[in-house]
C-alpha positions in Angstrom: 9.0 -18.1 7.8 10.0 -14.3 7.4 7.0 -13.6 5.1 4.8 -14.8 7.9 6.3 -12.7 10.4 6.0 -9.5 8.1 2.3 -10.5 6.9 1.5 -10.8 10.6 3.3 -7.5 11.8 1.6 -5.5 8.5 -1.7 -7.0 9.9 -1.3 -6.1 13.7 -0.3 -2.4 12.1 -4.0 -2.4 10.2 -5.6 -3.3 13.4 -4.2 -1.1 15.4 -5.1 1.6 12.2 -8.7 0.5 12.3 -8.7 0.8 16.5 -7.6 4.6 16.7 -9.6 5.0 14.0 -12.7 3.9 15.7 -11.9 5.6 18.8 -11.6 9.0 16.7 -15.1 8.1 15.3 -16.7 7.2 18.9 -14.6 10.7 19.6 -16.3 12.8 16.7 -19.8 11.4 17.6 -19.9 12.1 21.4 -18.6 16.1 20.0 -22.2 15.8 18.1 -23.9 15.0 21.1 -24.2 11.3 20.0 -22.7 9.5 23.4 -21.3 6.0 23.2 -20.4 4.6 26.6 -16.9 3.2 27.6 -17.0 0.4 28.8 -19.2 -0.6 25.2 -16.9 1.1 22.6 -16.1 -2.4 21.4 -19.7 -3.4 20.6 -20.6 -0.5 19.2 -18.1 0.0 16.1 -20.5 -0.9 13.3 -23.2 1.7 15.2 -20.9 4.0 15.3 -19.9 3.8 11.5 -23.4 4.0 10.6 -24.3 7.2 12.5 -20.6 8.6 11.0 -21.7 7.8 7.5 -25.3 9.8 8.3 -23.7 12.8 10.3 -20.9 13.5 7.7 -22.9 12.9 4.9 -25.8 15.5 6.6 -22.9 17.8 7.6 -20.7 17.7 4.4 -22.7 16.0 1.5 -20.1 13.0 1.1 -18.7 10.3 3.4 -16.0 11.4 5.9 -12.1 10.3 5.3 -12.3 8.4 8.8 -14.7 6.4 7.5 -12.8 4.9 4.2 -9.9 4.8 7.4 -11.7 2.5 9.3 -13.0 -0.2 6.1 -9.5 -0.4 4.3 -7.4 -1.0 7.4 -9.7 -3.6 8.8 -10.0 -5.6 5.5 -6.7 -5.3 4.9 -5.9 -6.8 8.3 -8.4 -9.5 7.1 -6.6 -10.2 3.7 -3.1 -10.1 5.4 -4.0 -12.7 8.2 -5.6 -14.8 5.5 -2.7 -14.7 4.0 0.2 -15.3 6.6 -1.6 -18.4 7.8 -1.6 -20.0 4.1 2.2 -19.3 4.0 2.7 -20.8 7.5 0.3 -24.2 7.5 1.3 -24.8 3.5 
């Protein structure tokens, strides 16, 4: 029962990762002149990380780091949950 509750707190962590991480990105668009309203931030996400892919890779040449800080964290979160409900319904 302990490895559930650490799965489950190591997911909640990579959510929470992947949330700030798209608020920065929402953030660093809106700087470009790329607005994304409030109230919509949730529905935009995968938007937003298409237009952050194109603007950094247009400003810089390469993919930005908050990117690769949104996809990790969020798959992570995926695989961990996965994981801590096989340990707590086997």
């Amino acid at each position: 029962m302990a490895a559930f509750y650490v799965l489950a707190c190591l997911a909640l962590a990579c959510v929470i990762w992947a949330v700030v991480t798209a608020i920065r990105i929402a953030d660093f668009l809106d700087k470009r002149g790329l607005k994304t309203p409030f109230p919509f931030w949730g529905f935009y996400i995968f938007r937003n990380m298409g237009r952050y892919k194109e603007v950094t890779i247009q400003e810089t040449g390469k993919v930005g780091p908050m990117y690769f800080q949104y996809v990790i964290p969020i798959n992570a979160a995926l695989l961990l949950t996965l994981a801590a409900l096989s340990i707590r319904f086997l």
